[in-house]
BATI-444781 format. One record per residue (C-alpha): x, y, z negated. Coordinates in steps of 0.25 Angstrom, whole numbers, plus 2048, in hexadecimal, padded with zeros to 3 digits. Example, Ala and Ser with C-alpha at 12.3 -4.5 7.8 and 13.67 -1.06 7.14 Angstrom:
2
MARTOR   u   v   w
MARTOR 831 7EE 7E1
MARTOR 837 7FC 7E3
***
This chain:
594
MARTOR   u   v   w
MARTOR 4D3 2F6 C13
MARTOR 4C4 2F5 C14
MARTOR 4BC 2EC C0B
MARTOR 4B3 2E5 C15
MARTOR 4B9 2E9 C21
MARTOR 4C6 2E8 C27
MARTOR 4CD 2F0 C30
MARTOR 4CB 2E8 C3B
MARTOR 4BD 2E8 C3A
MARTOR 4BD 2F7 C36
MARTOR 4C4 2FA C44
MARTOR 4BB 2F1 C4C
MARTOR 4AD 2FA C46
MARTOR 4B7 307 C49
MARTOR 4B8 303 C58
MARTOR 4A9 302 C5B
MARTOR 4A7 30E C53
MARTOR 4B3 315 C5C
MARTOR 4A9 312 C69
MARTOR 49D 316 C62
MARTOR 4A5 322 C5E
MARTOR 4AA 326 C6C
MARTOR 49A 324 C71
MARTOR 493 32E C68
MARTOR 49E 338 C6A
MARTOR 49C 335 C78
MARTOR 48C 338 C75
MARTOR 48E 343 C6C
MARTOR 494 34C C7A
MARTOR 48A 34A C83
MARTOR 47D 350 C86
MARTOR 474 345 C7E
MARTOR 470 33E C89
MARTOR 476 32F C87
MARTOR 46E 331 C76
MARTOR 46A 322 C78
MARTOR 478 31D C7A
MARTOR 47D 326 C6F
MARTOR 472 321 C65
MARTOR 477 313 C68
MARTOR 485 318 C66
MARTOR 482 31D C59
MARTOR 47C 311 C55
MARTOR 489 308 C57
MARTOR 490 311 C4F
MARTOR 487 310 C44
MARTOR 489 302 C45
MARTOR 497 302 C46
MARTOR 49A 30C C3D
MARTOR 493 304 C2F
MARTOR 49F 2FC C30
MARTOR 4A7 305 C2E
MARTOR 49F 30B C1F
MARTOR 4A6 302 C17
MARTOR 4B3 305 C1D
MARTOR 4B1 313 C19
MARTOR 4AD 30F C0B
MARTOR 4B8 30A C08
MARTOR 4C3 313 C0F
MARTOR 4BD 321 C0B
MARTOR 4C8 326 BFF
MARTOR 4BD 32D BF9
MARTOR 4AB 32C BF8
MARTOR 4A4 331 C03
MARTOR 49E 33F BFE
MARTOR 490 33D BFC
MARTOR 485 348 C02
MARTOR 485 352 BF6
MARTOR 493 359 BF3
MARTOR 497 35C BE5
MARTOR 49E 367 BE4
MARTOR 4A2 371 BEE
MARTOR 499 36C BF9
MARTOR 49F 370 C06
MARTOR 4AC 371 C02
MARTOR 4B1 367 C0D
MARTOR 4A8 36B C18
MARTOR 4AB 37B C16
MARTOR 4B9 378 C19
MARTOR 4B6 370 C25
MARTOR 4A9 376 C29
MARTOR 4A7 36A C34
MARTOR 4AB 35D C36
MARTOR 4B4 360 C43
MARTOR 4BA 369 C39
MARTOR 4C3 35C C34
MARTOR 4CB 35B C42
MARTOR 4D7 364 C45
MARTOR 4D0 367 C52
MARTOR 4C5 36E C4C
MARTOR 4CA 375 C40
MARTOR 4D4 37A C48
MARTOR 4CA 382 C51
MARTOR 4C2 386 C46
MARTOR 4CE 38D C42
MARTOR 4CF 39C C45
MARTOR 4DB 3A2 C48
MARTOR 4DF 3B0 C4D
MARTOR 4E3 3AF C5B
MARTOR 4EE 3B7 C5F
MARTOR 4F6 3B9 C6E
MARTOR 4FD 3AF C72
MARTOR 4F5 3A2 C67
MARTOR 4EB 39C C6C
MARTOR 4E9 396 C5F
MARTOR 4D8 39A C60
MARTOR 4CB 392 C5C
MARTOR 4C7 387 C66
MARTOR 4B7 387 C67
MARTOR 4B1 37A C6B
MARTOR 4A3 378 C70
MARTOR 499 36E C69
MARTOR 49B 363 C73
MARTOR 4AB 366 C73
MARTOR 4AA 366 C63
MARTOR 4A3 359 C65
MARTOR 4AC 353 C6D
MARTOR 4B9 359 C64
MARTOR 4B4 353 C57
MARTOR 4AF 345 C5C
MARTOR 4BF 344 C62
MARTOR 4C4 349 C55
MARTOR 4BD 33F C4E
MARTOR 4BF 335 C58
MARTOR 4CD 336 C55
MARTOR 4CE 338 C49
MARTOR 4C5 328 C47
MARTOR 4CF 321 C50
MARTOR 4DA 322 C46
MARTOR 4D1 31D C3A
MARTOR 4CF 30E C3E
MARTOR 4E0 30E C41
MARTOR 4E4 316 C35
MARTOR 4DC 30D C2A
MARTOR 4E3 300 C32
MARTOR 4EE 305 C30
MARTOR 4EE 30A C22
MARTOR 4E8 2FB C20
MARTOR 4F4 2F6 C26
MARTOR 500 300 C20
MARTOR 4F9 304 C13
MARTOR 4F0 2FA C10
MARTOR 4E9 2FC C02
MARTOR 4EE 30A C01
MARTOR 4E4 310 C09
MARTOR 4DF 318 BFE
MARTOR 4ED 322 C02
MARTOR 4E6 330 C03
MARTOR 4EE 334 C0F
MARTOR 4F7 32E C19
MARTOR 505 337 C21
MARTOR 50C 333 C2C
MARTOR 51A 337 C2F
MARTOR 51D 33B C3D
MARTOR 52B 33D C3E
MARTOR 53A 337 C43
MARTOR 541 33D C37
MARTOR 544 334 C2B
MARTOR 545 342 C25
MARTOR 536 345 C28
MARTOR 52F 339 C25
MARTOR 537 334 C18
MARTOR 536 340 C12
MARTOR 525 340 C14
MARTOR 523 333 C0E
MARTOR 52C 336 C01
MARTOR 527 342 BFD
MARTOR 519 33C C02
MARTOR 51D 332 BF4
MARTOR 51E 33D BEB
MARTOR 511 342 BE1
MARTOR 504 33F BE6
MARTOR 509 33D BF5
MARTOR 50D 32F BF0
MARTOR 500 32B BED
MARTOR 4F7 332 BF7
MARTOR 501 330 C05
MARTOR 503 325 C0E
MARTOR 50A 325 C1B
MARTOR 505 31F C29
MARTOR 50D 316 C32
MARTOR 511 31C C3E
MARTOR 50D 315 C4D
MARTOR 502 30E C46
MARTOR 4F7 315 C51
MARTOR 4F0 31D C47
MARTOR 4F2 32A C4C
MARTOR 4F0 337 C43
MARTOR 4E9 32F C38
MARTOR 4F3 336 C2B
MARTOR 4EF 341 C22
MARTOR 4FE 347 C25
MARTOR 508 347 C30
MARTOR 516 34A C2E
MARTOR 51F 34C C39
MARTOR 52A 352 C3D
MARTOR 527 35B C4A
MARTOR 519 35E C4C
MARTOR 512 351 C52
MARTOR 50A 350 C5E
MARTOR 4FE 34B C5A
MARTOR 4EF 350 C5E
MARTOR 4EB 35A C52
MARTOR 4DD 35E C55
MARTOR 4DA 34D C54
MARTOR 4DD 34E C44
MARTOR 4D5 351 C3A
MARTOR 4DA 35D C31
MARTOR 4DD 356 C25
MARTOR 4EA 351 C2B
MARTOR 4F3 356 C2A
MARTOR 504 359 C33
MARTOR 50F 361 C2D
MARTOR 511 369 C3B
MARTOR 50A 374 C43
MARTOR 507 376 C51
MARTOR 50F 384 C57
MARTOR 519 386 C4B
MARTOR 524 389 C55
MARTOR 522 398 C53
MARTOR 526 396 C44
MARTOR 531 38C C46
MARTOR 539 38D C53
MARTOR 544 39A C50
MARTOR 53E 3A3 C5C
MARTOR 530 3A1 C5C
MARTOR 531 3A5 C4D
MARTOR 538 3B1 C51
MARTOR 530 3B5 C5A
MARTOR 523 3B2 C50
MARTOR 52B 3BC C45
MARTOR 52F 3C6 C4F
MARTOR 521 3C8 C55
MARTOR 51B 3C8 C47
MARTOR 526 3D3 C41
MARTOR 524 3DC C4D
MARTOR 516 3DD C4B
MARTOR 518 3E0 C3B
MARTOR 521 3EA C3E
MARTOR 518 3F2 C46
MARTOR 50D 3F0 C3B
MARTOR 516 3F3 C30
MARTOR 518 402 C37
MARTOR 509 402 C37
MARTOR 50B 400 C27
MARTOR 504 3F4 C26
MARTOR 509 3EB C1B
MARTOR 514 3E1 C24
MARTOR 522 3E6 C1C
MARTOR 52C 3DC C1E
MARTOR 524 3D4 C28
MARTOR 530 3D4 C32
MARTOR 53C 3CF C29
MARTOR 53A 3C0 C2C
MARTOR 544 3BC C35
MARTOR 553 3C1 C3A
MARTOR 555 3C8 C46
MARTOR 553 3BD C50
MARTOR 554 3BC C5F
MARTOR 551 3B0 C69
MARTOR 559 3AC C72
MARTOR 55B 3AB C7E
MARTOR 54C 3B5 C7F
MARTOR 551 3C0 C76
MARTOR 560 3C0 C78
MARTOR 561 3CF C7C
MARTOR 55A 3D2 C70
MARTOR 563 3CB C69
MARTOR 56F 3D1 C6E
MARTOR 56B 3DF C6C
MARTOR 56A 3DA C5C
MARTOR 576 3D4 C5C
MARTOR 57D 3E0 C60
MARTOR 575 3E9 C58
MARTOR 578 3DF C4C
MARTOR 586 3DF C4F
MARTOR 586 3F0 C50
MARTOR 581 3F0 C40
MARTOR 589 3E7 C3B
MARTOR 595 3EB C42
MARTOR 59C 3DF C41
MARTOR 59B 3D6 C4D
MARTOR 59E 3CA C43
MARTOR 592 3CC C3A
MARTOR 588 3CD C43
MARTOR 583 3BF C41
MARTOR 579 3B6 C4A
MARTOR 572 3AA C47
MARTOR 56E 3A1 C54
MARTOR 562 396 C52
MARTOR 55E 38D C5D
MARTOR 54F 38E C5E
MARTOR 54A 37E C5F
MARTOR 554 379 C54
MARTOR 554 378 C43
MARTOR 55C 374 C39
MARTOR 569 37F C3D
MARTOR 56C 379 C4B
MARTOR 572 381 C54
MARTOR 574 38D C4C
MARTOR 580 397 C4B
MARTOR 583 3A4 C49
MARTOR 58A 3AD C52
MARTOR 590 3BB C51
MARTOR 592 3BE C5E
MARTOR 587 3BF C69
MARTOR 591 3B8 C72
MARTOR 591 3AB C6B
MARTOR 581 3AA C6E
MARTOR 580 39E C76
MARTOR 572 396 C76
MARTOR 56C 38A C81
MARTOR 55E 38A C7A
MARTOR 557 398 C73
MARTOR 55D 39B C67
MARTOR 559 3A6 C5C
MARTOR 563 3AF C57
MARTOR 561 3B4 C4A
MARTOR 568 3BF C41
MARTOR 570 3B9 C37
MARTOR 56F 3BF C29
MARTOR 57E 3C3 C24
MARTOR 577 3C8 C17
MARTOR 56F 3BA C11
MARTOR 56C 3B7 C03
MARTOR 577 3B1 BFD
MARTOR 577 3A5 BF3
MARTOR 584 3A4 BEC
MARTOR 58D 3A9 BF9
MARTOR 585 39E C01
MARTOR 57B 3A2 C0B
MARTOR 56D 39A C0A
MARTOR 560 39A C12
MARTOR 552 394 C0A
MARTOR 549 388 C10
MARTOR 53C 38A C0F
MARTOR 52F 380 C13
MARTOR 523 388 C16
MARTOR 516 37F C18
MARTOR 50A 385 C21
MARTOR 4FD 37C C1F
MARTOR 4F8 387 C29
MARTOR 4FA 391 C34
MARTOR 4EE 39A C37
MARTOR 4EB 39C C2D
MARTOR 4F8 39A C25
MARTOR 4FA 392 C1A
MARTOR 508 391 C14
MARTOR 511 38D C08
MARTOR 51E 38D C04
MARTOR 526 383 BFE
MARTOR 52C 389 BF2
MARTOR 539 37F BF2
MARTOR 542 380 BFE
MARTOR 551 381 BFF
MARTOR 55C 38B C00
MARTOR 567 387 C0A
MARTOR 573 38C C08
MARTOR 581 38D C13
MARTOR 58C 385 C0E
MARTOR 596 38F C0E
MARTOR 594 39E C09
MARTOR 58F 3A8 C10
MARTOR 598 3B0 C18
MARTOR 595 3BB C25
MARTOR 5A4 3BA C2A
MARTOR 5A5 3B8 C37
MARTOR 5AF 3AD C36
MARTOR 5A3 3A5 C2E
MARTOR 598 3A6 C3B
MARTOR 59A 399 C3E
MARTOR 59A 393 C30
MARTOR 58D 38C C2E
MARTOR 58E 387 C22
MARTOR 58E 397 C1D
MARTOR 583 39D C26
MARTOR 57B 390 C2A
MARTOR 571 38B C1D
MARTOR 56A 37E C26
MARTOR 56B 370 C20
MARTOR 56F 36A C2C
MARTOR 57A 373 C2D
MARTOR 580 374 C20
MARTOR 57E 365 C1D
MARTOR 58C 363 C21
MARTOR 591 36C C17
MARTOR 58A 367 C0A
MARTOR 597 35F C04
MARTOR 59F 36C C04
MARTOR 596 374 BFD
MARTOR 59F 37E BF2
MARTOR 59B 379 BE3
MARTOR 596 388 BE2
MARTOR 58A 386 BEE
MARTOR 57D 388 BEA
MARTOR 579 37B BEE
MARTOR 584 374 BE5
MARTOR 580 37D BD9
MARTOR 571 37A BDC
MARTOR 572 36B BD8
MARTOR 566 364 BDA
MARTOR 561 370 BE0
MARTOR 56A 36F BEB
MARTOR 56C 365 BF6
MARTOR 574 365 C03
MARTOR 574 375 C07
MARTOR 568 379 C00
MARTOR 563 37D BF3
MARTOR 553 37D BEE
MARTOR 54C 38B BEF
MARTOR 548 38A BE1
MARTOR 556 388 BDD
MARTOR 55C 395 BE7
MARTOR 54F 39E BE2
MARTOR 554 39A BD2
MARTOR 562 39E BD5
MARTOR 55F 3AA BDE
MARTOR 557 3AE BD2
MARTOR 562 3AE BC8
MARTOR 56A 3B6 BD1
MARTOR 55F 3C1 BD0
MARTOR 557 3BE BDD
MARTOR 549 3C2 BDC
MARTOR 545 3B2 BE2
MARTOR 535 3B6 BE2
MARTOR 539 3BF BE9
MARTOR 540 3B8 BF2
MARTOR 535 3AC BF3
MARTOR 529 3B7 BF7
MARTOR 532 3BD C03
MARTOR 534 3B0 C07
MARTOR 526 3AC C07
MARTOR 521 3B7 C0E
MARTOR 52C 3B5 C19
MARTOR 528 3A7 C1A
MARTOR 519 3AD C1C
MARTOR 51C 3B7 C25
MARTOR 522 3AD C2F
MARTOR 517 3A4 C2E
MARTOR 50C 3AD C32
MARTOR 515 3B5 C3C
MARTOR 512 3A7 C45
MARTOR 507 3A1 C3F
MARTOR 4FD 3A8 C4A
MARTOR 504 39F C55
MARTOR 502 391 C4D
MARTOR 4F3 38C C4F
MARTOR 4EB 388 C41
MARTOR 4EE 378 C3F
MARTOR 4E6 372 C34
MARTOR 4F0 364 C35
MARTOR 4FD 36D C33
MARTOR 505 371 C28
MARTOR 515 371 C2B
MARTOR 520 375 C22
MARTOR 52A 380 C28
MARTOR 538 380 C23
MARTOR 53B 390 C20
MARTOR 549 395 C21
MARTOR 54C 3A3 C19
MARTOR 557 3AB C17
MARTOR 558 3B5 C0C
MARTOR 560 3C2 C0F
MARTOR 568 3CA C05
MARTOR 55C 3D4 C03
MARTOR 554 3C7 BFF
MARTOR 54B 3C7 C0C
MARTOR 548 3BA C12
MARTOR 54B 3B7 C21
MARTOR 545 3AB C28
MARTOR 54F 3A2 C2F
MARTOR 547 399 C36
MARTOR 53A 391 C34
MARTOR 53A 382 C37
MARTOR 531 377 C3A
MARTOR 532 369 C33
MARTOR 53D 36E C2A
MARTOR 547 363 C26
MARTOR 542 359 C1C
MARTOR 54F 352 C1B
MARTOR 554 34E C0D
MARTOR 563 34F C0F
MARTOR 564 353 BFF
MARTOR 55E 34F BF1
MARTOR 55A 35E BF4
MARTOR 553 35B C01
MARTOR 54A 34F BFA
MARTOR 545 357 BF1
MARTOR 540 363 BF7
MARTOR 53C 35D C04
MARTOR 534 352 BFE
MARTOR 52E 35C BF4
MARTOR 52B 365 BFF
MARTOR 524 359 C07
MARTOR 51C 356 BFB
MARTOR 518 363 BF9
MARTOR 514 365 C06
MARTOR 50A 35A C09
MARTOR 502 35B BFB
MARTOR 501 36A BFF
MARTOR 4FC 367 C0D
MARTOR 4F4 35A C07
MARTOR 4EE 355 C13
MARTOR 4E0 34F C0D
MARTOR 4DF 341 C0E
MARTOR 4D0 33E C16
MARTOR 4C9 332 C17
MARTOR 4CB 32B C25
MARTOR 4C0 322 C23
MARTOR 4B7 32C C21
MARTOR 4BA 334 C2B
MARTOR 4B8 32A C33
MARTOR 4AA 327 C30
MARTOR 4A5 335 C31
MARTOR 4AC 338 C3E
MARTOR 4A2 32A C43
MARTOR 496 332 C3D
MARTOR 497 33E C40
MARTOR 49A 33B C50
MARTOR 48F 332 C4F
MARTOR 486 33D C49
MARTOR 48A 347 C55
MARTOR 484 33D C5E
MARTOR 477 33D C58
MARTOR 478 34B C56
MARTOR 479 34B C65
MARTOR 46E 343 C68
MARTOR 464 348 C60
MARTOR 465 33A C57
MARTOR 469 341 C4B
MARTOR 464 33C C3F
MARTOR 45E 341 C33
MARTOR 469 348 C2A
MARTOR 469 346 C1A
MARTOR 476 350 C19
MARTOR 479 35D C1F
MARTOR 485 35E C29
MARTOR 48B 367 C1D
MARTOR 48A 35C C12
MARTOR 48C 351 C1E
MARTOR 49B 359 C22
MARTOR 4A0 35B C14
MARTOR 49D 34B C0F
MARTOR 4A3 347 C1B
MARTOR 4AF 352 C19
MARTOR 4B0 34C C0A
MARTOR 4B2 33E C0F
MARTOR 4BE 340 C19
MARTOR 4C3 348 C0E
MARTOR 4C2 340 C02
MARTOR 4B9 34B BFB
MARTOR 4C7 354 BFB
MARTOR 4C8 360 C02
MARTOR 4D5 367 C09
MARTOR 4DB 372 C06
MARTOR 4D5 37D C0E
MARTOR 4DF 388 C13
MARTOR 4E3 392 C0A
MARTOR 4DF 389 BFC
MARTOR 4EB 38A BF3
MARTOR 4EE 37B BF3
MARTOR 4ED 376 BE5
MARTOR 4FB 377 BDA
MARTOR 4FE 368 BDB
MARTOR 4FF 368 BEA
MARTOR 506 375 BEE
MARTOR 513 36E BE9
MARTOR 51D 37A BEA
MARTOR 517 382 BF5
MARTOR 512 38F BF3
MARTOR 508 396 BFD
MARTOR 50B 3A0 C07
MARTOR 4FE 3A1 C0D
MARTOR 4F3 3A4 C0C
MARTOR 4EF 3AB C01
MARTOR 4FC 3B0 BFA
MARTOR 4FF 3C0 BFB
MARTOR 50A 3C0 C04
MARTOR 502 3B8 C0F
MARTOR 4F5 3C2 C0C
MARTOR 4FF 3CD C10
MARTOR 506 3C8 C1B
MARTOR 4F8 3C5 C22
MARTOR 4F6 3D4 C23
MARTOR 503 3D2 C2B
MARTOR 4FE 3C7 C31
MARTOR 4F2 3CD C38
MARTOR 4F7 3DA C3D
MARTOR 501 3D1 C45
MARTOR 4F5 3C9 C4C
MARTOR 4EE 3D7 C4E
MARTOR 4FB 3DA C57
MARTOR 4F9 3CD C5D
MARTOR 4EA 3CB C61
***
């Protein structure tokens, strides 16, 4: 691994420069009276640390920049405008956010000293996992450490982790990726983590270039009740401002009428019967019950009649929609993957590939059918049982390779709902912008998390008016590949997904290295040893920026990424009309709240 050194010996200088490390940061808090001790300190890290030149030399994946920058000069240093700025616990509390009631989701303030202390723990940490990582790449990977980045996949499901590291094979992910052995005591040294449920791991020790596929406080988006009550706060307010005449038309048709049981069952009952006054048919007057912890269609049914309610846990009733959009006599709903690299501010695309489940049976309101879920219920795991009786005539049938199990591909639907006369742009920008609504209707109780991106699995519903209802939102949607169909969409849509979110490779090493000097540096600094500069702080933070970062910068938020790695997301936000309309909304719903 190292050309004169081995890792034995590279361990051995790290534990000494570890004590010396753990004294100046020691020095670098107190009041500058022990400066005779901390200048002996210093010089045994000097000493310690010339062992480990060499070892940077030859680890660095690119030159360390020299002192005059080509180029844009501060292009690095402008983005992070300090060092600390590198750690998630500093970026995120340089983060403003608008605090509303109820989030206390504001900007922490540290002292110098507490800065200080925060920086030189975040490096600390940050330095314990490089002696362990490069032993272990020696060990695993051996004479491919020249791999840019390195994934570790943190999950129990086959389904999960298979389906990572195939489509991490495809395109330039093959060439660029290598994954980490698990148990190896190496902590949070990847570039990206992939799990399954949101990991407990301790966020504000990474540095920002890495990267988790979950946020922090998503339940308000992805648990049935706590989204309803996030849309129905929202659309109170736009109501109000639309009789104002303020620009918020349509902002309230998101969802159908939907209670929470057992909190809002009188409510509930006084729709019912109001619903069943209308239609004047006790019969027709559908209701679908969720449970609120569970997915993938357990637990649901459809009732008629308010005496077959019966619930052990909360449940969330929803009007059922007697009048969907129809596809062939069959009922279908559409899948569709949302993926936020940010909340507050919001940045989100949408994935323009997704699938249309279908019922196995046609549609039918009798009442003799309530029960049939093969008719009214579209879930996978429901209708899975059904797929080796589907009629010749079923869209999935007739869609050939475009079909698979109980789905059909988006782009195959949206071609054929064309033919038929169907303005599908249409169609797409409503959905769109109902997928945007609902994302900034609870995006002021999730927190800004530089690490996160996570993709949400969107459930829509078209009625016969062509206006799109959301079902539900859900949280690590199923990445199973039960079908032909499911291989190649999932595994696109993986691919996809990480070279949009493209976690930058940084050099360990490196970082390493500076994070010695510059604690060193504060001690001297704090003692008045500090000696005679031959760069400014400026030029000192954007070489040292460049060399973790290989001389290539991030993404910045709001950059369009670059045509080769959107894949086939397209951006909802920022920066696209609809978004700049619906902030207007946006903000006269936070001036009811602040």
């Amino acid at each position: 691994l190292l050309e004169n050194e081995s890792i034995s010996d590279f361990l051995s200088v790290d534990l000494a420069c570890q004590n010396a490390q753990f004294s100046l940061l020691k020095c670098s808090l107190v009041d500058g009276q022990n400066s005779n001790s901390c200048d002996d300190e210093s010089h045994i890290f000097s000493r310690e640390k010339s062992s480990l030149d060499g070892a940077n030399k030859n680890m660095t994946s690119s030159a360390p920049c020299n002192t005059a920058i080509s180029g844009e000069r501060y292009q690095f240093s402008e983005m992070y405008p300090s060092f600390a700025n590198i750690f998630t616990r500093f970026h995120k509390c340089s983060t403003s956010t608008r605090t509303v009631k109820g989030n206390s989701s504001s900007r922490v303030k540290f002292t110098s000293a507490e800065k200080t202390f925060e920086l030189g723990e975040c490096m600390m940490v940050q330095r314990k996992l490089i002696p362990a990582f490069l032993e272990i790449i020696e060990e695993t990977i051996g004479s491919n450490i020249e791999k840019d980045r390195f994934f570790r996949v943190s999950s129990s499901r086959e389904e999960v982790s298979s389906i990572l590291r195939d489509a991490l094979k495809q395109g330039r992910c093959a060439s660029s990726w290598e994954e980490l052995p698990s148990g190896e005591g190496i902590g949070a040294s990847w570039n990206l983590l992939w799990t399954w449920s949101r990991p407990k791991l301790d966020y504000d020790s990474l540095v920002i270039f890495q990267k988790i596929n979950h946020f922090r406080n998503v339940k308000g988006l992805t648990r049935k009740d706590l989204l309803k009550k996030n849309l129905q706060r929202f659309c109170t307010c736009a109501s109000h401002e639309a009789h104002k005449g303020k620009q918020l038309k349509n902002v309230s048709k998101l969802m159908p009428l939907t209670y929470v049981l057992p909190q809002e069952y009188n409510a509930f009952v006084a729709a019912f019967l109001a619903m069943q006054k209308i239609a004047g048919n006790k019969s027709s007057n559908f209701w679908i019950l969720k449970p609120v912890g569970l997915s993938r269609g357990r637990g649901i049914s459809l009732i008629n009649n308010i005496e077959d309610i019966s619930y052990a846990d909360p449940i969330v009733t929803q009007k059922y929609l007697l009048n969907p959009l129809l596809f062939l006599g069959y009922k279908f709903d559409l899948r569709l993957y949302i993926l936020v690299t940010s909340f507050n501010p919001l940045e989100a695309f949408i994935y323009k590939q997704g699938f249309g489940r279908f019922g196995t049976q046609k549609f039918s309101v009798n009442p003799e059918s309530i029960h049939d879920e093969r008719i009214h219920l579209t879930n996978s795991s429901i209708q899975q049982q059904y797929w080796d009786d589907l009629d010749p005539r079923h869209p999935v049938v007739l869609a050939g390779a475009n079909g698979g199990g109980n789905k059909v591909t988006l782009s195959w639907l949206f071609e054929k709902l064309k033919v038929q006369g169907f303005d599908t742009r249409k169609m797409w920008i409503r959905i769109s912008d109902l997928c945007l609504k609902t994302l900034l209707c609870v995006e002021d109780d999730i927190p800004h998390q530089p690490n996160a991106f996570e993709v949400f699995g969107f459930d829509v519903i078209f009625d016969e008016q062509l206006s799109p209802w959301l079902i539900e939102v859900n949280s690590s949607p199923s990445l199973a590949r039960e079908t032909d169909l499911d291989t190649r969409i999932k595994e696109d849509l993986i691919y996809d997904t990480v070279i949009l979110v493209n976690p930058p490779a940084f050099n360990r090493v490196a970082l390493f290295d500076i994070c010695q000097r510059r604690c060193s540096q504060q001690c001297r600094d704090r003692n008045g040893k500090n000696l005679r500069k031959h760069i400014s702080e400026k030029d000192q933070l954007e070489n040292d920026l460049r060399e973790i970062l290989t001389n290539k910068l991030p993404r910045k938020y709001g950059e369009l990424p670059r045509a080769d790695l959107k894949g086939s997301y397209e951006r909802l936000a920022p920066g696209t009309p609809s978004f700049e309309r619906m902030k207007k909304a946006h903000s006269s719903y936070l001036d009811t709240l602040t």
